[in-house]
C-alpha positions as CSV (number, residue, x, y, z in Angstrom):
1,X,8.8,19.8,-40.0
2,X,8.8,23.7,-39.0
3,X,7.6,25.8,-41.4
4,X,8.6,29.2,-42.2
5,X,5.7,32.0,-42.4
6,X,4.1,32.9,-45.6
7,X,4.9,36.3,-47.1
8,X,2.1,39.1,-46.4
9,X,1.0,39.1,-50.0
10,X,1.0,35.7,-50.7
11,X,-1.9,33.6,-52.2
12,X,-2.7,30.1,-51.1
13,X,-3.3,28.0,-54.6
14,X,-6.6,26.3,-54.4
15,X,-8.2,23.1,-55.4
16,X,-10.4,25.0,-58.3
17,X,-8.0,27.5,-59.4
18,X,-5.7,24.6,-60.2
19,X,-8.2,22.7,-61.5
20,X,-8.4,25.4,-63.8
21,X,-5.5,25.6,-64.8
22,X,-5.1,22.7,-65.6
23,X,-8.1,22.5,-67.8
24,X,-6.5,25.5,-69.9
25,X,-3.4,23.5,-70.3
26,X,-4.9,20.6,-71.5
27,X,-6.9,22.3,-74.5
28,X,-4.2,24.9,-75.2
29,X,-1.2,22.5,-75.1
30,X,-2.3,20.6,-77.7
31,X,-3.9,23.5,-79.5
32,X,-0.3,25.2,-79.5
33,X,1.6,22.1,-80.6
34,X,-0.6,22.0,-83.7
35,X,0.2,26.0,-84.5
36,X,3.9,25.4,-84.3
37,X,3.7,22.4,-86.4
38,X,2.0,24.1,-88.9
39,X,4.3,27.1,-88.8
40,X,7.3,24.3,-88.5
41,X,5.9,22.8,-92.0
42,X,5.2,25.5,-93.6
43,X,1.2,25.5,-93.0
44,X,0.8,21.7,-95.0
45,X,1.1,19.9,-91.6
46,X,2.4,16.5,-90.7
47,X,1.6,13.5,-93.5
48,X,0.0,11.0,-91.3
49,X,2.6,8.4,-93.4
50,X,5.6,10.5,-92.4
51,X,6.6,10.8,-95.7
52,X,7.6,14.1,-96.5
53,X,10.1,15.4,-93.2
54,X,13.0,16.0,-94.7
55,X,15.8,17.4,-93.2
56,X,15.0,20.9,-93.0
57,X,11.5,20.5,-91.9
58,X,12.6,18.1,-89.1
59,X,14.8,20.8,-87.6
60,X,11.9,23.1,-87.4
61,X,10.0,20.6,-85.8
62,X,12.6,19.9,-83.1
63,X,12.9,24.0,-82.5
64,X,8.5,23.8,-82.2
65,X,9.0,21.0,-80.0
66,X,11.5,23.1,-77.4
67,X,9.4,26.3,-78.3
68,X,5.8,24.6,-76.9
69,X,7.4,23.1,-74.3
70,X,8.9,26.0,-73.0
71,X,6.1,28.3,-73.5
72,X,2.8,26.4,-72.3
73,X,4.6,24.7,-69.4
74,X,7.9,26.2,-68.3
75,X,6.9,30.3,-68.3
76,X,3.2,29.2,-67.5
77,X,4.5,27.8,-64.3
78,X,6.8,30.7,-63.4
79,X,4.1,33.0,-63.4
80,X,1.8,31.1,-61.8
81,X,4.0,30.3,-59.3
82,X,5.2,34.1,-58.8
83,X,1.2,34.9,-58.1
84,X,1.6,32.4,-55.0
85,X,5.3,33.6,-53.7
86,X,4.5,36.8,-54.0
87,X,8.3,38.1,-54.4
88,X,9.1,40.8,-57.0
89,X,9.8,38.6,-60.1
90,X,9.7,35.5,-61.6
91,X,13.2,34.6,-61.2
92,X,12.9,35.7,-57.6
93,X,15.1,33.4,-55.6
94,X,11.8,33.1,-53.5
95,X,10.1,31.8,-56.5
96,X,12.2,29.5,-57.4
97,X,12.1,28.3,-53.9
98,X,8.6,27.8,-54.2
99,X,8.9,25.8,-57.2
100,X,11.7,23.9,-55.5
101,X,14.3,25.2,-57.2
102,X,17.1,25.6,-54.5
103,X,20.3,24.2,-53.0
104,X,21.8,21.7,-55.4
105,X,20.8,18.3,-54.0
106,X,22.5,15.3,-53.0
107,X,24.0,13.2,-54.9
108,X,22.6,10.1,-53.5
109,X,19.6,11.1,-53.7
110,X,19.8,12.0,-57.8
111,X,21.8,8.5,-58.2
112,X,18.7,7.0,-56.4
113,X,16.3,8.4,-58.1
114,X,17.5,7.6,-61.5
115,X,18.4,3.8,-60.2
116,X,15.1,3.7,-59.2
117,X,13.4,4.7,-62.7
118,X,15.9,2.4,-64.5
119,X,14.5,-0.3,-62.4
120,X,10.6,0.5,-63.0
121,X,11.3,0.4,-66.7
122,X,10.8,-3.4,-67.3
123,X,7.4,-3.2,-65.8
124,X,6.5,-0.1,-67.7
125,X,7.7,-1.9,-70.7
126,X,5.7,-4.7,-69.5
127,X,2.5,-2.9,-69.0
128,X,2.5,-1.3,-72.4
129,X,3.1,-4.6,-74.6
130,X,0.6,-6.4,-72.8
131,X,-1.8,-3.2,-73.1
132,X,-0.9,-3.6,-77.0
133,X,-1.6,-7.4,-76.9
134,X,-5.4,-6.8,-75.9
135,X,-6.0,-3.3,-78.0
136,X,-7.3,-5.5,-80.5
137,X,-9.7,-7.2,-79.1
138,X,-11.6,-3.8,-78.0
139,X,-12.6,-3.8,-81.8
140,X,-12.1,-0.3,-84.1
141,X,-11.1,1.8,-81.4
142,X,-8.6,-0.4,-80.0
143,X,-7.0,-1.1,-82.9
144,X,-7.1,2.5,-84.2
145,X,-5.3,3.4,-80.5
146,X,-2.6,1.2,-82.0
147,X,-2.1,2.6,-85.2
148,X,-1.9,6.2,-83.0
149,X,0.7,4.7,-81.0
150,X,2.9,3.5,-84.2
151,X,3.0,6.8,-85.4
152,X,3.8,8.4,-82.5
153,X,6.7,5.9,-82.2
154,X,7.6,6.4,-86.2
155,X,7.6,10.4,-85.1
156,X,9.7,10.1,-82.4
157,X,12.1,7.6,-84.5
158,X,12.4,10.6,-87.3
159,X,13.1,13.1,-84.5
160,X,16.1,10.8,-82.8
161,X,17.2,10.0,-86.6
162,X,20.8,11.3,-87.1
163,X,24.1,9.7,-86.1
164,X,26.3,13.0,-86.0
165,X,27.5,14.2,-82.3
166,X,26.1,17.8,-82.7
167,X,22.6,15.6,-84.4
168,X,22.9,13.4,-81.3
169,X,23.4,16.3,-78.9
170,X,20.2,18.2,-80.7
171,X,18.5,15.6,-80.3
172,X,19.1,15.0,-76.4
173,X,18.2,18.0,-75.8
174,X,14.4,18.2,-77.4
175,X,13.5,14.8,-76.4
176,X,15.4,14.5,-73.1
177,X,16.6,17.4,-71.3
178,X,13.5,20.5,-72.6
179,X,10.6,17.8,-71.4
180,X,12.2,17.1,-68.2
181,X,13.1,20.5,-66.9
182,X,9.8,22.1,-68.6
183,X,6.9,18.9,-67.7
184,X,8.9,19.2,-63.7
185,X,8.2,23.1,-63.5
186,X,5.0,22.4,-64.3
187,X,3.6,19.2,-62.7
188,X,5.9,18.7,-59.4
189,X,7.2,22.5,-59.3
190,X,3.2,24.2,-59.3
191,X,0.5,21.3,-59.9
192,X,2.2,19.0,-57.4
193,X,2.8,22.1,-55.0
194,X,-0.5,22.9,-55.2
195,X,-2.6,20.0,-54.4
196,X,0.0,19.5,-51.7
197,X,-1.1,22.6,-50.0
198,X,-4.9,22.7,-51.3
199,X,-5.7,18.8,-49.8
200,X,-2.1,16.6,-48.9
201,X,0.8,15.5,-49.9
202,X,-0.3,12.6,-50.7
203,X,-3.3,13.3,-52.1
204,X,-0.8,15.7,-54.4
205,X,1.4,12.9,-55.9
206,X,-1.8,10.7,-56.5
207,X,-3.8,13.5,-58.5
208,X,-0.8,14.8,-60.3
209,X,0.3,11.2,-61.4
210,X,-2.8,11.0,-63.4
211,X,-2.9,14.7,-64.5
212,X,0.5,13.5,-65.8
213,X,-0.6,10.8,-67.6
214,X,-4.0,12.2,-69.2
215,X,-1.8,15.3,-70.3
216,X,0.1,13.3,-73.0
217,X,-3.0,12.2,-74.3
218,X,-1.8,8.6,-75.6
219,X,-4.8,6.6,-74.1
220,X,-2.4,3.4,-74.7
221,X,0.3,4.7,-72.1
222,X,-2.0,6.0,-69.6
223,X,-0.9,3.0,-67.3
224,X,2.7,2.9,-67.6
225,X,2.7,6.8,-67.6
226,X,0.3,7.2,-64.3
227,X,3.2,4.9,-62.6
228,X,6.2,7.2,-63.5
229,X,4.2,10.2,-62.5
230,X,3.6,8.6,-59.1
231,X,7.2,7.6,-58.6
232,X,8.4,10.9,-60.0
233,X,5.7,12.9,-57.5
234,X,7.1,10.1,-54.7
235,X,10.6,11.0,-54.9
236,X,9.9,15.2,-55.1
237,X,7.5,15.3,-52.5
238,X,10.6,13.2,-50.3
239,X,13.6,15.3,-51.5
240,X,12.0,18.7,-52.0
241,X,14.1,19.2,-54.6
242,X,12.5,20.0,-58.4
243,X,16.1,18.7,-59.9
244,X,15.7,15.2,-58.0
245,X,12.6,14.6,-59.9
246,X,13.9,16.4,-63.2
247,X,16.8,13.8,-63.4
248,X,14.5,10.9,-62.9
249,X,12.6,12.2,-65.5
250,X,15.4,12.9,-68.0
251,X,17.0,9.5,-67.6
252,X,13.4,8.0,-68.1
253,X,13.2,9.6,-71.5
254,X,16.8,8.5,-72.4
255,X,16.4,5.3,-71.4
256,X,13.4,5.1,-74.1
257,X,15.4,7.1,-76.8
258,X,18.3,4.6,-76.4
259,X,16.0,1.8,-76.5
260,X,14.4,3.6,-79.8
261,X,17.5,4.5,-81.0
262,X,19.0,0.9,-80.0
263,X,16.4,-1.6,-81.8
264,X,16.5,0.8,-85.2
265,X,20.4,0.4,-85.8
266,X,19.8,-3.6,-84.8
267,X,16.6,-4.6,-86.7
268,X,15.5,-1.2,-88.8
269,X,12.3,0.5,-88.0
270,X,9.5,-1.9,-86.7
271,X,6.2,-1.7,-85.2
272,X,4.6,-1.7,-81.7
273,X,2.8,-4.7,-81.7
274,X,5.9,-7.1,-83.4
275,X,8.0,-7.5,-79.7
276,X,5.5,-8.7,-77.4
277,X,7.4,-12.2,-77.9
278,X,9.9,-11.4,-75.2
279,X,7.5,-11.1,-72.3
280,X,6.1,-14.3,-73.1
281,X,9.1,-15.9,-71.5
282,X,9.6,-16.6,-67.7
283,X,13.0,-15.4,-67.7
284,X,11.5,-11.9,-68.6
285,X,9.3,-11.9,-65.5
286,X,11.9,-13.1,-63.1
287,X,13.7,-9.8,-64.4
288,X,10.6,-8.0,-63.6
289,X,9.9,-9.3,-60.3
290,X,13.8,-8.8,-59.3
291,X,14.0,-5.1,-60.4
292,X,10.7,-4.8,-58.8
293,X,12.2,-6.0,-55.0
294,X,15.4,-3.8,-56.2
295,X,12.9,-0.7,-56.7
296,X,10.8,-1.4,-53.4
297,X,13.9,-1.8,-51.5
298,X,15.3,1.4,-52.9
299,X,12.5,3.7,-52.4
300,X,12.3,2.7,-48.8
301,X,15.5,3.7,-48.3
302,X,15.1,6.9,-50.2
303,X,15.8,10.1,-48.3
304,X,16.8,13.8,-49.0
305,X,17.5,15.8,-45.9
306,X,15.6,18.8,-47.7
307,X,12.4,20.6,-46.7
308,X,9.4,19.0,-48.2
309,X,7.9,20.2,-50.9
310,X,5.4,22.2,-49.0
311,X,7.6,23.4,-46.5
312,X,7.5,26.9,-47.8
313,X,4.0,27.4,-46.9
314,X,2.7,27.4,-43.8
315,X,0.5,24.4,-43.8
């Protein structure tokens, strides 16, 4: 594929400088959740029981949730990416090219990218409660991995709680849309990007995957979550396109909110660890192994006629 010439002023990323960056973003990320929550709760933090977020301290949480997001992924990778374009702003259409924000893409190719992460979500479900089914057995730490995983599942649960449309919409929008479009810019629109150019393509889906993963810091998920970040890299670093992976993305975390949101109205709040009994049947593997041969079939098949995603360097 031909590429255009960089601009005069432009600056290659490299492997270290991204490396970096990365490092930065994985002690400040955290670091600036726990400041917002703390402003969110009025300075008494979260009670590890979930006891005390009522109403009006949930809202605040959900405005800190879109308010980290936003500012230690989304405007870190616009400026970071506006030091390698090297056009006049930010919101340079040159930028955003960079970041692989352009033309609007096809719509195949977002229909088979979200197809594609419905199908992978058996085995990621699969993964996880079979994860869950040995934590145990790795003694304390295992089983305290476990308990961090339940509360991370109540929290989430308290954040989607609501029935309302505008509480419903609210909700979409902090635990669906914000981490799609912010977690893309960041990972496939710069991290990706970069590796891309700094060692190879592939090289650049494999190491962001699992930058992915290790960046949501749930040592239970880091399975599951290294294979969505490889399928998500996959299907960017095919289409070009940042929305083609932001999509995926999105309908990855609404397929989990409506799975949340599904088993509380049917059985009330339970625990992970208490539905493992469903993979234990055959007819829950044959649904794995089918949407697996539906999702290998797919990706072959899978093609944007787009410029790559390092197609605006000269590589």
């Amino acid at each position: 594929m031909i590429s255009p010439a960089e601009p005069p002023d432009a600056r290659r990323p490299g492997i270290l400088f991204t490396a970096l960056v990365l490092l930065g973003v994985l002690v400040l990320y955290p670091l600036a959740g726990a400041l917002l929550t703390l402003l969110a709760t009025g300075w008494r933090g979260i009670d590890p029981e979930l006891r005390s977020l009522d109403p009006e301290v949930m809202s605040r949480l959900k405005i800190a949730q879109v308010a980290g997001q936003v500012l230690a992924l989304g405007v870190p990778a616009l400026l970071l990416a506006w030091r390698h374009s090297a056009t006049r702003s930010p919101f340079d259409k040159g930028n955003l090219s960079w970041l692989g924000i352009g033309p609007r893409p096809g719509f195949r190719s977002i229909v088979a990218a979200s197809v594609g992460m419905l199908l992978l979500q058996p085995l990621m479900y699969s993964v996880t409660e079979v994860q869950n089914l040995g934590l145990p057995y790795l003694g304390e730490a295992g089983r305290a991995m476990l308990r961090d995983q339940v509360r991370l599942e109540l929290f989430i649960r308290k954040i989607a709680a609501g029935d309302s449309f505008a509480g419903l919409l609210g909700v979409a929008v902090v635990l669906v849309v914000t981490p799609a479009i912010c977690e893309e810019l960041f990972f496939r629109g710069y991290v990706q990007k970069s590796f891309s150019v700094s060692l190879s393509p592939a090289r650049g889906v494999l190491v962001t995957g699992l930058v992915f993963a290790l960046f949501h810091m749930a040592p239970s998920n880091i399975v599951p979550l290294t294979l969505l970040g490889w399928y998500i890299g996959y299907i960017y670093q095919k289409s070009g396109n940042l929305a083609v992976p932001a999509i995926a993305h999105g309908t990855n975390n609404l397929a989990a909110l409506l799975f949340l949101k599904g088993e509380a109205w049917a059985y009330g709040i339970s625990f992970a660890g208490e539905r493992q009994g469903i993979i234990s049947t055959w007819q829950w593997w044959a649904l794995v192994l089918v949407c697996l041969a539906l999702f290998f079939v797919l990706i072959r098949r899978f093609h944007e006629p787009a410029a790559s995603v390092t197609s605006d360097i000269n590589v």
